[in-house]
N, C-alpha and C positions, 0 to 999 in steps of 0.2 A: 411597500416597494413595488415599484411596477413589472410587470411581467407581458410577452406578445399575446395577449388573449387572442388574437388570430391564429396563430397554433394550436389545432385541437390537441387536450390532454388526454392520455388513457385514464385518469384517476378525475376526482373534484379536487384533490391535493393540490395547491399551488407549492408545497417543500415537501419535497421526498430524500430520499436513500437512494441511493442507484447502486448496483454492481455489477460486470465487465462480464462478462462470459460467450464464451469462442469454441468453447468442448468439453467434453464432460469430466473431464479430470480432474478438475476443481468444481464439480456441480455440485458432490456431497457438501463443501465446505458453504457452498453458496447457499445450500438447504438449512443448514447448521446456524448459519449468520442469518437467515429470516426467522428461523425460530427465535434464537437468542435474542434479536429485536423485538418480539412479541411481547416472550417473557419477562425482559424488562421495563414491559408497559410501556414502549415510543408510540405515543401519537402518528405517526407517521409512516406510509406506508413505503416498502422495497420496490422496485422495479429491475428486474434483470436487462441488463442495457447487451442485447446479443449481436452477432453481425454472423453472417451468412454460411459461416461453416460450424455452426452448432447444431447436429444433428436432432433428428426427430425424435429421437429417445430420449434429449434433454428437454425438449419443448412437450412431452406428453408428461414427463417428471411435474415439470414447473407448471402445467395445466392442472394436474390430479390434487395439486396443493392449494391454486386459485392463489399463486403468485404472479402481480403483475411484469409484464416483459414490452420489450421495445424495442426495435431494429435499430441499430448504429452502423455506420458506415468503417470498416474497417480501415484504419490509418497507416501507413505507411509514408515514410520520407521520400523524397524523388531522386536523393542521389543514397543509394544503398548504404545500408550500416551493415556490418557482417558480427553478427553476436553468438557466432557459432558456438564458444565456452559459455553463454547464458541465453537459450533459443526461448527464453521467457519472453524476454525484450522486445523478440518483434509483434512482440502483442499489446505489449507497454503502451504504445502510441495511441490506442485509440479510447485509453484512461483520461482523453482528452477531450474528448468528444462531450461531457457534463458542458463544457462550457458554452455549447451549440444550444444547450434546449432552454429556451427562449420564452418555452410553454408555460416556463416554472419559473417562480420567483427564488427559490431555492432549493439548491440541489447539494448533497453531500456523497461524496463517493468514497466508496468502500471496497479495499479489496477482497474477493470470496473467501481467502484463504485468514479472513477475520472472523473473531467472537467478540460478542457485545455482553460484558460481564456487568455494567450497571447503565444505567438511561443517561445517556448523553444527546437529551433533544432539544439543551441548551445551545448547541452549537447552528439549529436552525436558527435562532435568535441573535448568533453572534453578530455585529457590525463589519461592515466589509464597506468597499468602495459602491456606489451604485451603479448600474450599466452605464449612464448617463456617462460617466467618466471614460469609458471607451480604455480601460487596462490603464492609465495615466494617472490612477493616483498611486497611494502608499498600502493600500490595502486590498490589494486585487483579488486574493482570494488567503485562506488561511490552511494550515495545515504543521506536523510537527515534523519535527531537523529529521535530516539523516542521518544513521548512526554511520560513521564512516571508517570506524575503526578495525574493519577487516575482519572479526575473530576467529573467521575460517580459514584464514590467511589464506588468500584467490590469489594467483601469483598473477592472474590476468587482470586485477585492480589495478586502475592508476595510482602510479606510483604517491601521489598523496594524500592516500589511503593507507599508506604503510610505509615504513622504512625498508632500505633495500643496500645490501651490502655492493661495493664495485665489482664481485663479480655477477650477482645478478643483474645489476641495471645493463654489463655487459654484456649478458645469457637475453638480456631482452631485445639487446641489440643483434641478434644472431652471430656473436663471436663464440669460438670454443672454445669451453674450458672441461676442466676431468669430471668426473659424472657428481662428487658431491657440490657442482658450483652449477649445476645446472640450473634451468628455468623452475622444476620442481623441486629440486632438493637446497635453493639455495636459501638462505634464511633470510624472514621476514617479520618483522617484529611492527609494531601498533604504533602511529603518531597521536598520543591520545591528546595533545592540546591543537590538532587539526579537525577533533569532535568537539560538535557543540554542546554536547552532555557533560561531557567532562567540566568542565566552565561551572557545573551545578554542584559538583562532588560535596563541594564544601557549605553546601544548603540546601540540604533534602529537602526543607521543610517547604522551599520555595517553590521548588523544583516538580510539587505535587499539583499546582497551584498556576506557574509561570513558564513560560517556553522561553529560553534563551533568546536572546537580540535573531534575527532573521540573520543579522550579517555574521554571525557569531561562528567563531572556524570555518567551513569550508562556504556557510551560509547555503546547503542543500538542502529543498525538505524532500520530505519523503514521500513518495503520489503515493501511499497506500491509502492516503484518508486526505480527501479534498472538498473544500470546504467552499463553493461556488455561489456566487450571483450570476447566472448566465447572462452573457455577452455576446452579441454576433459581432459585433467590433472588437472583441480580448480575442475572442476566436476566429476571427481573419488574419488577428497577427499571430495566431499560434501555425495557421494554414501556411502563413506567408513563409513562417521559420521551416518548416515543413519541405517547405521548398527551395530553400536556400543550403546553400556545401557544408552550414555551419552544424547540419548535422552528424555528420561524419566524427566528429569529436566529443557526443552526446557516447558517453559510454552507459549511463542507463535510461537511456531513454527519453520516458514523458517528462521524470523530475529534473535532468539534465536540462532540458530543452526549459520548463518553467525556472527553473534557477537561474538561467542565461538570459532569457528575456524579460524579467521580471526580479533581477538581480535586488535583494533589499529592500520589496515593495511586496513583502508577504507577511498576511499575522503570524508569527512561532507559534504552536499551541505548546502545553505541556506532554511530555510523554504519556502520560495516562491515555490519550485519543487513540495512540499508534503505538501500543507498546511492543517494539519489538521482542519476541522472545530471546534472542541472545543478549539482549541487553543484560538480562536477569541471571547471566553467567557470573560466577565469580569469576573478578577484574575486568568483568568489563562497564556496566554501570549498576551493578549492585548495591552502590553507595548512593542512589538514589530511587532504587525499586523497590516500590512499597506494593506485595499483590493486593491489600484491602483499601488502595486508592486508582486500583488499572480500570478504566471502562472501557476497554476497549482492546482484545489480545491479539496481536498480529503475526501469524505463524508464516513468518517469509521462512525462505531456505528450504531445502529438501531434508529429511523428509517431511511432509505432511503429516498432520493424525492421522486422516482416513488412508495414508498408504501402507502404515505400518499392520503387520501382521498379527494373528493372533497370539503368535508367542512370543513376540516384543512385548505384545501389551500387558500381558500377562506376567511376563517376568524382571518388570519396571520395578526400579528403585520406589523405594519409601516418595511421598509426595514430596518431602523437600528436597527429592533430588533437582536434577539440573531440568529434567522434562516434566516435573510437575505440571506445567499448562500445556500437554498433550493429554493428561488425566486432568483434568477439567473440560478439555475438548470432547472427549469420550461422554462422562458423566453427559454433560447434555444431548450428546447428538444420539446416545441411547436411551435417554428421555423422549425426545423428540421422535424417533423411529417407532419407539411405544405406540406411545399417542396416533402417530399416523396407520400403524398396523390395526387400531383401536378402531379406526375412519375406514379401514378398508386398503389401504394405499401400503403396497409393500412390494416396491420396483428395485430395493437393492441398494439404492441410493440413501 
């Protein structure tokens, strides 16, 4: 598949890994997920894709390890989005940027706040549309759904994300009502046939194996793990959308934004690529989480492993509790710390 050999590359890699980093708050995680890459023998090297306010203490981190890094241009929409209830988002936008590098025949994007628990370097391999097709076919890029079943119950989720009693949808509208019908206290309960997980409950077996239809419930994937041919033509209409009011309506972002313009014309992967951890709650997809088939652990949500204290960690349930994969997080990234204290390298990180 073709690539711009006129782009100098930082690697000989024509398919790499990319991941997103802006500050060091997720740097440990991003250290944790190059090791874990290692360790499961991927051919294929990381590149931290940074943009201009990542301080020099993460760039000496990412130097002392001899992980490769990149400048990206930090993205932002032209007419504002205000994500004050999830100030993640405004960083979301430049998990778009894979689709610019041009240098590379394939690129796979990974968010830091990922572990790589078995070698999924099958997905360099996977079929996709070629650039040649300019985002116009059916397969523009690949990636797994989004879990959209709320389990934190966000009351600042669109509302087809959850179910919502009349007097919350009213409390959203700024009418007032007595303090148990408010915006916080009023109740919120789970649309689970407007997730596309649910759709699998009743075939695990498939489900390890098959990503749901693209269009399947709210038809959203998840940008945590994006599965590119870079395109400088899929990537002028990502700029274009960019620029256009239709973002204002983009509640999370880059996957908002690729679900909208590329409506039905994405590979589903299986959940094992992107396994979200609250998936693995009971009732929410339990009935399809298998941990001896996940490659790939994605600890969205707060808290982090690396934020938790040492007498959270310390005083965690048995492994089959609910945060079991924050103690699998740990086991490596204190493997990994080893090993680099072993090299000399011991910044804290």
């Amino acid at each position: 598949m073709a690539h711009n050999t006129d782009v100098p590359r930082i690697t000989d890699a024509t398919k790499v890994w990319t991941t997103l980093i802006t500050n060091t708050a997720y740097l440990s995680g991003l250290l944790t997920l190059e090791y874990s890459l290692r360790k499961v023998g991927s051919k294929y090297p990381l590149i931290a894709l940074y943009t201009d306010s990542f301080p020099a203490e993460g760039h000496a981190a990412l130097d002392a390890r001899g992980i490769l890094k990149q400048r990206v241009p930090y993205l932002l929409p032209s007419v504002p989005k205000d994500y004050v209830n999830d100030v993640r988002f405004y960083d979301c936008w430049s998990k778009l940027t894979p689709f610019s590098l041009v240098e590379y025949e394939r690129v796979v994007q990974l968010d830091s706040d990922m572990m790589i628990l078995r070698n999924m370097d099958e997905l360099m391999e996977l079929e996709l549309d070629p650039p040649a097709l300019a985002g116009t076919g059916n397969r523009v890029f690949a990636a797994s759904h989004a879990c959209v079943c709320n389990p934190l119950k966000k009351p600042h989720y669109p509302p087809d994300w959850y179910e919502q009693s009349f007097f919350h949808s009213q409390a959203l509208r700024g009418h007032d009502f007595p303090d148990k019908y408010s915006r916080t206290n009023a109740p919120l309960s789970r649309i689970p046939s407007n997730c596309a997980y649910t759709s699998q409950h009743a075939t695990p077996d498939v489900a390890q194996t098959e990503g749901a239809s693209p269009t399947t419930g709210l038809g959203i994937p998840n940008g945590g793990l994006q599965v590119v041919n870079p395109s400088q033509e899929v990537y002028d209409k990502i700029l274009a959308q960019l620029s256009s009011s239709a973002t204002t309506n983009y509640e999370f972002a880059d996957q908002s934004l690729l679900s909208d313009v590329f409506f039905g014309r994405w590979v589903a992967l299986p959940y094992i690529y992107n396994a979200l951890k609250t998936m693995r709650w009971e009732g929410i997809h339990d009935a399809i989480w298998r941990d001896e088939s996940v490659k790939n652990m994605h600890y969205l949500l707060n808290p982090k492993p690396w934020d938790e204290s040492e007498a959270v960690r310390s005083g965690r349930e048995p492994r089959s509790s609910r945060e079991a994969p924050h103690s699998w997080w740990w086991d490596i990234t204190e493997e990994r710390v080893k090993e680099e204290k072993a090299r000399g390298v011991d910044d804290g990180f």
